[in-house]
Backbone as CSV, one residue per row, in Angstrom:
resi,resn,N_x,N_y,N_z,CA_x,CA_y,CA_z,C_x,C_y,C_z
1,UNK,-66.012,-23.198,67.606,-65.710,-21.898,67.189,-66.854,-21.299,66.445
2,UNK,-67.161,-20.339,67.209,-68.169,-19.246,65.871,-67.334,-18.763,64.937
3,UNK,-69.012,-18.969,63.710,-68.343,-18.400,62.455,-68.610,-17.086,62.594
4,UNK,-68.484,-16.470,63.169,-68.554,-14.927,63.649,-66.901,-14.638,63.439
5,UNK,-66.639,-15.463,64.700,-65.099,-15.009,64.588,-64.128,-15.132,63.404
6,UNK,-64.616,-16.586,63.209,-63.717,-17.201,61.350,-64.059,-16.329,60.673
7,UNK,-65.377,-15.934,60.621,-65.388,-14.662,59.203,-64.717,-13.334,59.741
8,UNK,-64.798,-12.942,60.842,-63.843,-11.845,61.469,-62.134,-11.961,61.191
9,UNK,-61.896,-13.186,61.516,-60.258,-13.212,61.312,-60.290,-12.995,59.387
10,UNK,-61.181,-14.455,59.210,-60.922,-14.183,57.510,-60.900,-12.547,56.538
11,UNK,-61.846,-11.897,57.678,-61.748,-10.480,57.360,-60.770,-9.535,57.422
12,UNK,-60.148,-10.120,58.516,-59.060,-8.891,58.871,-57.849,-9.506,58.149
13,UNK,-57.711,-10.799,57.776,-56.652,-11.390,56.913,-56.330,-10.470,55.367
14,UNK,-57.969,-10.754,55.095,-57.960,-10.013,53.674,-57.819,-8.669,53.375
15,UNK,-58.263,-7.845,54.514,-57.963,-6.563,54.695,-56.150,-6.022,55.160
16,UNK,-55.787,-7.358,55.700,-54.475,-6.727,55.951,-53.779,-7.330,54.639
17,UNK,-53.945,-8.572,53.394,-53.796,-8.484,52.747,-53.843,-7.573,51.603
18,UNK,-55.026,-6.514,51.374,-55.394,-5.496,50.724,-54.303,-4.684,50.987
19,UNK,-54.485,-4.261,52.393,-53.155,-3.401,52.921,-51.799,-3.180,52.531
20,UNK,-51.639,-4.915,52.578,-50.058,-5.148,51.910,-49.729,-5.011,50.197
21,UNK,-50.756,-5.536,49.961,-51.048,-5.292,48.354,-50.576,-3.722,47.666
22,UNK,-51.682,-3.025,48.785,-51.749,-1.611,48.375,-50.102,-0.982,48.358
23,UNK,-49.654,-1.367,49.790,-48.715,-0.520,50.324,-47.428,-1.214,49.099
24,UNK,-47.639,-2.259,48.242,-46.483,-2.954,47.547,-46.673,-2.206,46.326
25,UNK,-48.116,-1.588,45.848,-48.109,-0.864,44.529,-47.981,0.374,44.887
26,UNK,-47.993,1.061,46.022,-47.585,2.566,46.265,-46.166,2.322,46.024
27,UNK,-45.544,1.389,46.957,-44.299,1.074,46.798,-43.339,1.168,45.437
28,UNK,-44.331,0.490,44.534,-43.763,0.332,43.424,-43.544,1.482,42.484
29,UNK,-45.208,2.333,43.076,-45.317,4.028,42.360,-44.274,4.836,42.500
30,UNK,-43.756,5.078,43.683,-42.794,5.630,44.367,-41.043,5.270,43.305
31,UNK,-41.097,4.067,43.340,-39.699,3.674,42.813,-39.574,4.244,41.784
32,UNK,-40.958,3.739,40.548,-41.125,4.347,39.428,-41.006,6.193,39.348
33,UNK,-41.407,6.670,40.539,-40.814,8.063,40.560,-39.350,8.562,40.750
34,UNK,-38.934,7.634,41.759,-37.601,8.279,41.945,-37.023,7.491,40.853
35,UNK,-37.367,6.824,39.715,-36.444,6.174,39.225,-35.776,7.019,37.805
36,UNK,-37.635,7.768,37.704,-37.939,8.666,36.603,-37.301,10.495,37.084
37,UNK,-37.298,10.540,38.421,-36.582,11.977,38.986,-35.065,11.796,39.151
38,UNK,-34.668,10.314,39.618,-33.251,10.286,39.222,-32.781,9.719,37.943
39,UNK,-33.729,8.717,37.090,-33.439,8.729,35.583,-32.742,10.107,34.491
40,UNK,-33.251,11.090,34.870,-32.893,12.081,34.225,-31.187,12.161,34.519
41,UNK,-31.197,12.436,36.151,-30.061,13.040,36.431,-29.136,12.322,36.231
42,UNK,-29.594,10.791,36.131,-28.192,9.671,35.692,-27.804,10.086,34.311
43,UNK,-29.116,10.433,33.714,-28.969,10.320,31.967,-28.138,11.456,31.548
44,UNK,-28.417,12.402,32.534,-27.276,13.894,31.999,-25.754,12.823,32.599
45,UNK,-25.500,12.469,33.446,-24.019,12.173,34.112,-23.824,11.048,32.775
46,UNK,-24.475,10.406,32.754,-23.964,9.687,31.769,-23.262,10.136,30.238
47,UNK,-24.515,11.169,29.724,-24.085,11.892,28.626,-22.806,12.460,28.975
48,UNK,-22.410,13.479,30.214,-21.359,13.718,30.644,-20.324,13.094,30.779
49,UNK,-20.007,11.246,30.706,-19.343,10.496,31.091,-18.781,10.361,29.157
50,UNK,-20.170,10.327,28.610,-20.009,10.147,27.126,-18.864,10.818,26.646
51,UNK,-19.396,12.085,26.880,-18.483,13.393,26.454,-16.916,13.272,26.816
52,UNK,-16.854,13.320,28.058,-15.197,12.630,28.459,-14.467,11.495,27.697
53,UNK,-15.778,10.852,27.725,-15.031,9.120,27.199,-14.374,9.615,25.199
54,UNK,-15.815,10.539,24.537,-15.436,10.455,23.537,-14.132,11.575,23.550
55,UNK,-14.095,12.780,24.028,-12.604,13.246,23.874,-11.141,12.370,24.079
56,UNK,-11.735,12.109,24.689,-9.997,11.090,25.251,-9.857,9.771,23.799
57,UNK,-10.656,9.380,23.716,-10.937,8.318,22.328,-10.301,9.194,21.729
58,UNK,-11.037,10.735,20.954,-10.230,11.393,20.139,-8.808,11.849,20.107
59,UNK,-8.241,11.646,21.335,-7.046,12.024,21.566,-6.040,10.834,21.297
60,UNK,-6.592,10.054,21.637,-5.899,8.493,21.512,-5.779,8.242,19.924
61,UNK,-6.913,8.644,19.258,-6.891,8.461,17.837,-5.845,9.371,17.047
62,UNK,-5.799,10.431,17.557,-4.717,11.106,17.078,-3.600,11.137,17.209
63,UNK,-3.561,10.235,18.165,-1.986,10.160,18.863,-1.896,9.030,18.074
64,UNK,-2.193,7.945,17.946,-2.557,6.896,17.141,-1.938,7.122,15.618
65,UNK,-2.927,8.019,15.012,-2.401,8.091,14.016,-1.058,9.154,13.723
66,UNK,-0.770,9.694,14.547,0.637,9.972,14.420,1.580,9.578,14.546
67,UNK,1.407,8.434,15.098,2.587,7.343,15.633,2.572,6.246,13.967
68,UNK,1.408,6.667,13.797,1.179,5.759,12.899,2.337,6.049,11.192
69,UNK,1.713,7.567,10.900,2.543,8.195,10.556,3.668,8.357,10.648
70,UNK,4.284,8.817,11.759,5.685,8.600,11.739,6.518,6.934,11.720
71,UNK,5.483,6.286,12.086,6.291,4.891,11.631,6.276,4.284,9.919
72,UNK,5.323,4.911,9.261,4.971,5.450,7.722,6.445,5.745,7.268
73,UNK,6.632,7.111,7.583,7.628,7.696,7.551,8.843,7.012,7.449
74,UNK,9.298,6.558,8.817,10.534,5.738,8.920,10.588,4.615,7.684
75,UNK,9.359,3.772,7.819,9.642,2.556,6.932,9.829,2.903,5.185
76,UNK,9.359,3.904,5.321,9.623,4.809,4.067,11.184,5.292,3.670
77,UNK,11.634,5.442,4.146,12.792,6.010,3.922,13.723,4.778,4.162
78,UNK,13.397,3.838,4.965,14.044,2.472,5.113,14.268,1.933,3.798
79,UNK,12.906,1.755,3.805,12.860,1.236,1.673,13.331,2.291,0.825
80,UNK,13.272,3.600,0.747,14.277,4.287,0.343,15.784,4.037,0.023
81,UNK,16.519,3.926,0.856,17.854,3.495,1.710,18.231,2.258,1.252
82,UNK,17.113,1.193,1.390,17.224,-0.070,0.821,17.958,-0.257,-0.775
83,UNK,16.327,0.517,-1.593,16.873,0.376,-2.686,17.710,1.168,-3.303
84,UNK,18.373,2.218,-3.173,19.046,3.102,-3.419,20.327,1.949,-3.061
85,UNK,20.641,1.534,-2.149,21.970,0.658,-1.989,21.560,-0.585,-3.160
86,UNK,20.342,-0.694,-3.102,20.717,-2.210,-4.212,21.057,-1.598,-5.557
87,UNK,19.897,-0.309,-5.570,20.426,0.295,-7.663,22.090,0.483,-7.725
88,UNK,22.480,0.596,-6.371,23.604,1.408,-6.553,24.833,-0.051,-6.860
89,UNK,24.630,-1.344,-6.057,25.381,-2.399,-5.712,24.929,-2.671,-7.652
90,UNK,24.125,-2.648,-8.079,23.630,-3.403,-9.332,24.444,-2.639,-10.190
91,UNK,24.781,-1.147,-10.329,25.523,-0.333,-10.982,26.782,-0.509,-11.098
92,UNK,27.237,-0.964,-9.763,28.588,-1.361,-9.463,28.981,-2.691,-10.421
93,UNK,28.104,-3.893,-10.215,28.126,-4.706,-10.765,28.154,-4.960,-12.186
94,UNK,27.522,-3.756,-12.617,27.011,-4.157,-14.378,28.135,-3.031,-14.745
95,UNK,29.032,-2.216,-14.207,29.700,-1.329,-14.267,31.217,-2.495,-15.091
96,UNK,31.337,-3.373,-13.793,32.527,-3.816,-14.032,32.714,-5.246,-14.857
97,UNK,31.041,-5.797,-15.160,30.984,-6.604,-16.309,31.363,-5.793,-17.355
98,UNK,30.455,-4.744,-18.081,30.778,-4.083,-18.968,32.399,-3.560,-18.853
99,UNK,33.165,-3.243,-18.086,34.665,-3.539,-18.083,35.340,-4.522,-18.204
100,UNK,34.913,-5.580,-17.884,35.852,-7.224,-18.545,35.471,-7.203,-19.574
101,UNK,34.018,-7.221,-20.114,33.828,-7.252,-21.530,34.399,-6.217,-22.272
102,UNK,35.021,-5.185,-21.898,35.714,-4.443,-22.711,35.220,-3.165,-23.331
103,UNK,33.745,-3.190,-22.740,33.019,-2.066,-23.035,32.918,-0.306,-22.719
104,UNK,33.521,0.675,-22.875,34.099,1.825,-22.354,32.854,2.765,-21.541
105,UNK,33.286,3.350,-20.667,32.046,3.954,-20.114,31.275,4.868,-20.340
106,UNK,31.021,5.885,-20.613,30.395,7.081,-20.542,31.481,8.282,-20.490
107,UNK,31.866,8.022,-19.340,33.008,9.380,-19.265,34.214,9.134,-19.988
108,UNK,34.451,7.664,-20.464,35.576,7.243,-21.405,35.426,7.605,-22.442
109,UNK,34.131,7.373,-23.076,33.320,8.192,-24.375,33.538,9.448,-24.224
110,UNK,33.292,9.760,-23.127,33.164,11.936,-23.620,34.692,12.443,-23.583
111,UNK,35.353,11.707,-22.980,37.059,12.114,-23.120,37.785,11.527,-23.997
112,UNK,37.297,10.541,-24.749,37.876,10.016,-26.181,37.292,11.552,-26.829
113,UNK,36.165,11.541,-26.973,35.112,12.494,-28.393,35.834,13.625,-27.982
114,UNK,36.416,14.207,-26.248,36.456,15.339,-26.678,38.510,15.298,-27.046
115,UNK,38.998,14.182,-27.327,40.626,14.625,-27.567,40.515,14.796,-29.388
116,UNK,39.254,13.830,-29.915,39.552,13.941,-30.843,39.447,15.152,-31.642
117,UNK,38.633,15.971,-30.584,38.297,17.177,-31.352,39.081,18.128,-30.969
118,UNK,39.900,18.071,-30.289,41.158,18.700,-29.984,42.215,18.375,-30.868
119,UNK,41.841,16.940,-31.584,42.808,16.657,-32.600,42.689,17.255,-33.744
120,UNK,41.444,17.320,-33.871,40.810,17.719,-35.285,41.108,19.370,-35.551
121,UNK,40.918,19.929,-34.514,41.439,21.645,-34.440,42.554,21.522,-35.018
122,UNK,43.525,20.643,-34.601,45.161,20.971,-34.273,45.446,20.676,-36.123
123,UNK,45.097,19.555,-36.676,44.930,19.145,-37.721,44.590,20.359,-38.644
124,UNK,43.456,21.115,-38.779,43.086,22.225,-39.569,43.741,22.761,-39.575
125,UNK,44.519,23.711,-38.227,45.928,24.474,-37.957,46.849,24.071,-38.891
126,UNK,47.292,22.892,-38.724,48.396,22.591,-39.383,48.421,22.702,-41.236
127,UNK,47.212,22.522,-41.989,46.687,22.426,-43.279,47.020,23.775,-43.684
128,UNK,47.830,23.483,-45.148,48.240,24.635,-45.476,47.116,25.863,-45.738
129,UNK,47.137,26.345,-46.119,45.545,27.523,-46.567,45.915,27.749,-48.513
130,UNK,45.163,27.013,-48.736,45.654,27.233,-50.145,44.125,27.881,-50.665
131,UNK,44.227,28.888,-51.679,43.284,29.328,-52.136,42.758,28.339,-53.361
132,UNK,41.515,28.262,-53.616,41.421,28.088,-55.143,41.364,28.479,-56.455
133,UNK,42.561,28.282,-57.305,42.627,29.012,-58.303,41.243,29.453,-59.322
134,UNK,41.882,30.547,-59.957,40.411,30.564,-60.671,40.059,29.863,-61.797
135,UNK,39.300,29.536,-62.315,39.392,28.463,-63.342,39.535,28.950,-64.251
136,UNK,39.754,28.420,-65.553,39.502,28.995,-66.854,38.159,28.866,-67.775
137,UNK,37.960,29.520,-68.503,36.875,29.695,-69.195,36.707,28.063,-70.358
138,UNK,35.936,27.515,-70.108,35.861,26.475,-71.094,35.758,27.178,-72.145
139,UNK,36.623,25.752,-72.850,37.402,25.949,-74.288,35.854,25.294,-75.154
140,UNK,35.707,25.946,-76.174,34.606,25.791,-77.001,35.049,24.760,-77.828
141,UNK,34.805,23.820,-78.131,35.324,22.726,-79.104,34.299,22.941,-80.853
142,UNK,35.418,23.258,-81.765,34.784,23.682,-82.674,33.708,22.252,-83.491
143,UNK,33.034,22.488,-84.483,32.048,21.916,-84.724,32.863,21.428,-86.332
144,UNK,33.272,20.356,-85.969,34.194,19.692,-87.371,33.748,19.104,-88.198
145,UNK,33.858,18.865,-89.658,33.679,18.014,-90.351,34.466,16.776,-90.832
146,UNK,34.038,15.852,-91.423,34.695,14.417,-91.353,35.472,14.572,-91.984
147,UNK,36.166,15.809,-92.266,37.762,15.544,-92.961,38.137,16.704,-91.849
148,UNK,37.910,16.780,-91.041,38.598,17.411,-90.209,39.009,18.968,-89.459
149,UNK,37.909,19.650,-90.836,38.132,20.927,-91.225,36.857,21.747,-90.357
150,UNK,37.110,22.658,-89.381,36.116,23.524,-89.128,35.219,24.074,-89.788
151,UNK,33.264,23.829,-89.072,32.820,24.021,-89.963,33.101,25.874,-89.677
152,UNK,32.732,26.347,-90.938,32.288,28.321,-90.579,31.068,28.593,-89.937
153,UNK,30.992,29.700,-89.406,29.595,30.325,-88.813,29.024,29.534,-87.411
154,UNK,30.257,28.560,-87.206,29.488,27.940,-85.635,29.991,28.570,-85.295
């Protein structure tokens, strides 16, 4: 074999290597363009996707916390309800100790206080009305001597 030809093939090897080389970094130029001409347009759809995603989040959050709230609410008034029946069962209870022990209630108190003062009216009524006489003038006790005799000029 001539080295005519070996350096001919070796030539056209490297040249169609060059070729391929080249045509793999145009290749690559190219991608990098459309990647950068459709980069944009993904980046708006995306922001656009953002925008959707975050309204609906906000809606969920609000719905969220209204549910949240109204279950606030309920358990609120539950415990309300709750203790209002226990103050009330405890009232009952200390109501009717203080009745075995013999202790009178409140409204037993204000309807004792108020007969007595119905008594007490009736009582004055009945009291004669006597005026008070007028008194008399104190008696001057004369100024005596030891035999007995008033002194003069007091």
């Amino acid at each position: 074999m001539d080295s005519n030809t070996t350096n001919g093939r070796e030539k056209k090897l490297q040249d169609e290597l060059m070729e391929s080389a080249h045509r793999i970094w145009l290749a690559g130029l190219g991608a990098l363009a459309a990647a950068e001409e459709e980069g944009s347009k993904v980046f708006s759809r995306l922001v656009e996707r953002g925008k959707d995603v975050e309204s609906r989040g906000k809606e969920t959050a609000s719905d969220a916390k209204e549910q949240v709230k109204s279950k606030f609410e309920d358990v609120k008034s539950q415990a309300s309800n709750a203790w209002s029946g226990l103050g009330d069962k405890l009232d009952d209870t200390l109501t009717s100790a203080l009745h075995r022990l013999g202790v009178p209630t409140r409204d037993e108190i204000h309807s004792l206080t108020q007969k007595i003062e119905e008594l007490n009216a009736k009582v004055d009524q009945l009291k004669p009305r006597v005026t008070p006489a007028a008194t008399p003038a104190p008696s001057v006790n004369p100024i005596v001597t030891a035999t007995g005799e008033p002194v003069s000029g007091a």
